[in-house]
KEKE-3310 file (N, C-alpha, C; in steps of 0.2 Angstrom, whole numbers, plus 5000, padded with zeros to 4 digits):
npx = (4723:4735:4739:4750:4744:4749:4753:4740:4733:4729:4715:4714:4706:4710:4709:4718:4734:4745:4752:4746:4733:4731:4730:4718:4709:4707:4701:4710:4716:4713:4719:4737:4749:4761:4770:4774:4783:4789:4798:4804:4804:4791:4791:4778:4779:4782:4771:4761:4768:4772:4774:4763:4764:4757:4759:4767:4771:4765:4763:4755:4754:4744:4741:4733:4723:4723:4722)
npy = (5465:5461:5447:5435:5421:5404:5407:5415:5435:5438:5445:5447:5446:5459:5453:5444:5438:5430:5416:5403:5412:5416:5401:5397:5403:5399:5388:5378:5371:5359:5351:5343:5352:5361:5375:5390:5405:5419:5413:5402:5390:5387:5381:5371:5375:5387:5395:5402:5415:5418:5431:5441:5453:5464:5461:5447:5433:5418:5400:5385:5369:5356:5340:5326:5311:5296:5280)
npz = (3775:3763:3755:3747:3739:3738:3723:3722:3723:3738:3748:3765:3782:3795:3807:3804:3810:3811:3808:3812:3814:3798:3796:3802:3795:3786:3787:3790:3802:3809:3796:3789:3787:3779:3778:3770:3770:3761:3756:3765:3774:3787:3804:3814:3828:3825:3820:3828:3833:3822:3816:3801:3786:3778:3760:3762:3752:3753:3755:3754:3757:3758:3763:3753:3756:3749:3739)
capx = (4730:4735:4744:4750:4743:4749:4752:4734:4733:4720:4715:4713:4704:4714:4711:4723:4741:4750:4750:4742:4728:4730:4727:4712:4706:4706:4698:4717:4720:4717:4726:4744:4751:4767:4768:4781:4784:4793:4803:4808:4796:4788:4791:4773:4780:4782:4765:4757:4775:4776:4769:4762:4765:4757:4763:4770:4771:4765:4763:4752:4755:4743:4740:4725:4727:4719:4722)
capy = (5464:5459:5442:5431:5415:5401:5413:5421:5438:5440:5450:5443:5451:5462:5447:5439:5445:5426:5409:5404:5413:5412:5395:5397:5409:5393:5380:5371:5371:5354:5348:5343:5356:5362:5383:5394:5411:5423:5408:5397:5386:5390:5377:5373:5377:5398:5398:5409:5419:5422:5438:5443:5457:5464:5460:5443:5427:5412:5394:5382:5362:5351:5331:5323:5305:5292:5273)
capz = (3773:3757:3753:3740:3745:3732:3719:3722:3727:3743:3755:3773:3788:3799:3813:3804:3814:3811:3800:3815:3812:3792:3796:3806:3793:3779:3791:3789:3809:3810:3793:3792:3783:3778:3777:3768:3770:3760:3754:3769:3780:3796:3808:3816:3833:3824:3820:3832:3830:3817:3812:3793:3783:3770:3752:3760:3749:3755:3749:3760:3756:3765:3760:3753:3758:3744:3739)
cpx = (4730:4742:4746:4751:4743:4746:4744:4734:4726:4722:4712:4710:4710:4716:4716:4730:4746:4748:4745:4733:4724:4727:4719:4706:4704:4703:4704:4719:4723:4721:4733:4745:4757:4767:4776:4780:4788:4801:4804:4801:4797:4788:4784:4773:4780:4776:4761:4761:4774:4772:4768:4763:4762:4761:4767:4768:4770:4761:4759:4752:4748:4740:4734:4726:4722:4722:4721)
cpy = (5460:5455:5439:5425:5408:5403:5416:5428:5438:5445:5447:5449:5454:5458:5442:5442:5439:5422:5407:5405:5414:5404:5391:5399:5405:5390:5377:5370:5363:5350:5348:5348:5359:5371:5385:5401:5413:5417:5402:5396:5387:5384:5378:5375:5384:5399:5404:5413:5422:5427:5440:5448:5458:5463:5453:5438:5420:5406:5389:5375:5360:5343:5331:5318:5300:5286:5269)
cpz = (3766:3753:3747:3742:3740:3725:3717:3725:3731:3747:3761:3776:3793:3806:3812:3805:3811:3806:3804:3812:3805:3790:3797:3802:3787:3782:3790:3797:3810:3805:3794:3783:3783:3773:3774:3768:3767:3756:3757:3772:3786:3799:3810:3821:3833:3822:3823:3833:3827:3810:3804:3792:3776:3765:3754:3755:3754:3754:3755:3756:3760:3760:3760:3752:3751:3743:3730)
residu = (UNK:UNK:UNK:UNK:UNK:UNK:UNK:UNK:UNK:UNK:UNK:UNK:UNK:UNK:UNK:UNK:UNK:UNK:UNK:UNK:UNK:UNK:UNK:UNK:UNK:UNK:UNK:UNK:UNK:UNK:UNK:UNK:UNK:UNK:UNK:UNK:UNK:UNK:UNK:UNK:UNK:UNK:UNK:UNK:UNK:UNK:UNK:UNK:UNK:UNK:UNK:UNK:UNK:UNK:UNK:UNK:UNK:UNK:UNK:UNK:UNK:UNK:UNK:UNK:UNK:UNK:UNK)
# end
């Protein structure tokens, strides 16, 4: 499948069906991160929901903590 993952285009493995496992597919399960699809943010609760489609756009935040 073929996304656009902070303005990159990739190609993902077909085992990726949600953000969920876009997620899983970065090592980012356990960061805190903050997801966008197509425009609007995915709540973490629609993770495993919420299904990909080729040619989506998505924006992946997560914090680097420093001092």
């Amino acid at each position: 499948m073929k996304l656009r993952i902070n303005g990159q285009q990739m190609e993902v493995e077909n085992s990726v069906r949600n953000i969920e496992d876009l997620l899983n597919f970065f090592q980012l399960q356990e960061r805190i991160v903050v997801v966008e699809r197509n425009g609007e943010i995915v709540s973490k609760e629609q993770y495993s929901i919420q299904t990909l489609n080729d040619g989506d756009q998505i924006e992946i935040v997560h914090f680097v903590g420093g001092g």
